[in-house]
N, C-alpha and C positions, 0 to 999 in steps of 0.2 A: 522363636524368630531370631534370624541373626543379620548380622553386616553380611552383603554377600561382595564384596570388594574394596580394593581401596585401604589406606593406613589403618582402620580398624577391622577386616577384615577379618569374618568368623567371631567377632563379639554377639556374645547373646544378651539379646534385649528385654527388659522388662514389657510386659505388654499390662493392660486394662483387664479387670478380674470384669465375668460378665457378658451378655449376647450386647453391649448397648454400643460397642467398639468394634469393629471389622477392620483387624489390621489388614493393611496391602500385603498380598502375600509375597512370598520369596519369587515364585513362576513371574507375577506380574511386574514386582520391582526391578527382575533382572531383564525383564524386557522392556519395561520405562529406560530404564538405565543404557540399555545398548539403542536404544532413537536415542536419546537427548546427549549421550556419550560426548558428542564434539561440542556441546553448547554450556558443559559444567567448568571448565577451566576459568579460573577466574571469575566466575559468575556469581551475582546471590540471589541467591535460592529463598524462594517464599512458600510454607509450607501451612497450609489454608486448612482448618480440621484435623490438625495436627494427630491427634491423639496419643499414640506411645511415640511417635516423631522419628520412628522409623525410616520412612525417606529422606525428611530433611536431613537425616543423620547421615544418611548413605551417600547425600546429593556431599558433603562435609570430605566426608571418608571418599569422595574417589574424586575431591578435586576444588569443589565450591570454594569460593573465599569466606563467604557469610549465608549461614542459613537463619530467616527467621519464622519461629514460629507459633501460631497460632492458635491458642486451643481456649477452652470456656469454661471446663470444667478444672476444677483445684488439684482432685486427684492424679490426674494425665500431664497438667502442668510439673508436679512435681515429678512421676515418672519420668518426665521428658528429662527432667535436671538431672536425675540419677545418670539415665543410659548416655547425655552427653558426658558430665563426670565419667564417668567409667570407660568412656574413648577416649577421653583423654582433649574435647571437642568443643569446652565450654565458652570457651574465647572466642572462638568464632561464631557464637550463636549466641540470637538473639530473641529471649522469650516473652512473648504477650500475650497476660492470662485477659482476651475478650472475647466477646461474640464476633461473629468473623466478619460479618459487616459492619457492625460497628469500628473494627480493624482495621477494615480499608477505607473507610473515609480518613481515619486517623492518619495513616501513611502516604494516603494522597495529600493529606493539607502537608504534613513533613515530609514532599518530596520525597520520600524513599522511592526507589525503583529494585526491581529485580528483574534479572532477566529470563528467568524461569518461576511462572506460578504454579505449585502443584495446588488442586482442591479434591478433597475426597471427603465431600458431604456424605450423611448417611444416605443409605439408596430409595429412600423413601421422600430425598427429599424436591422437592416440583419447582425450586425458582430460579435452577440453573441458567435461564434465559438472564433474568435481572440482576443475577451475582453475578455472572461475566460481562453484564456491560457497567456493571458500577467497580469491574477493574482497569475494566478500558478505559472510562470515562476519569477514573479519580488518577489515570496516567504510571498505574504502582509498576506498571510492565513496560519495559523498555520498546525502545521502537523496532525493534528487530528482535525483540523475544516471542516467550510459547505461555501461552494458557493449556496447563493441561489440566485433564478434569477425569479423574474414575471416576464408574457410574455404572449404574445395571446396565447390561444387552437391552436388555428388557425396557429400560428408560433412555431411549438415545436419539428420539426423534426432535426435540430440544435443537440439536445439533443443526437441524434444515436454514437454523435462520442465521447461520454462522456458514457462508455458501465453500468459504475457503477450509473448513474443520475438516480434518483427516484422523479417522477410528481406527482401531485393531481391537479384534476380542483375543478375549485370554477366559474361556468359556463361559459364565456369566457375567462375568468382567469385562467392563467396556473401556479403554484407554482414548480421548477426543484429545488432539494436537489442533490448539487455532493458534492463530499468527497475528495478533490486533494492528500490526502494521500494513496486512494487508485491505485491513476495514476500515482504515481511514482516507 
């Protein structure tokens, strides 16, 4: 896996030894990346399930001011510190080894916002309805930002109760773009 743009551009990434981590791949990053393309400059970037932090790193590398990220596990946390060291990316980012809802009540009570949330929970997992509204509701997404969320094809019915959420697949891969400014 590498940087596909941006100041670190062609860095390869450590990734997670293991099936228990599905990094986003290069096909779907570079298609995240060409949507959200206008909304990274100056933006910070919140990167939900972090795992080897691959996007948040990307979102850094072609523009973000602050990427922070979020993972639970010890070993991907310290991945994650390597591959920013090794951009040269570590000052602008900001790492939190929690559970990822325990993470955003934390950052809703310290006001953080971002203007872009990525999440790529595992594809297994059913409470996408309740994690994006305890993002909306704990206010971590700017008024004019994007909840995005990977997710299986396969799992994307979730989506009906978000009437404004706009998908793309990228073949089993499901990319959901919501707007929480339009839900208030």
């Amino acid at each position: 896996m590498r940087i596909i743009a941006g100041t670190a551009k062609g860095m390869r990434l450590k990734t997670p030894r293991g099936k228990e981590v599905r990094p986003t791949s290069d096909r779907v990053r570079e298609a995240l990346f060409s949507i959200i393309g206008r909304h990274l400059a100056g933006a910070v970037f919140l990167d939900l399930y972090a795992g080897s932090g691959a996007v948040g790193i990307e979102a850094l590398s072609r523009g973000a001011v602050k990427s922070l990220f979020v993972e639970n596990k010890r070993e991907n946390t310290m991945l994650i510190k390597e591959n920013l060291a090794k951009a040269g990316l570590s000052e602008k980012a900001v790492l939190i080894k929690d559970d990822t809802e325990k993470a955003i009540l934390k950052l809703g009570r310290q006001n953080i916002k971002a203007g872009l949330v990525f999440l790529d929970p595992p594809y297994s997992f059913t409470g996408l309805n309740e994690l994006i509204n305890k993002i909306i509701a704990g206010r971590i997404v700017e008024q004019h930002g994007l909840v995005i969320v990977e997710h299986s094809y396969h799992n994307r019915q979730w989506a009906d109760d978000f009437p404004e959420a706009r998908q793309k697949r990228y073949g089993d891969t499901c990319l959901t773009f919501i707007k929480p400014g339009s839900l208030t």
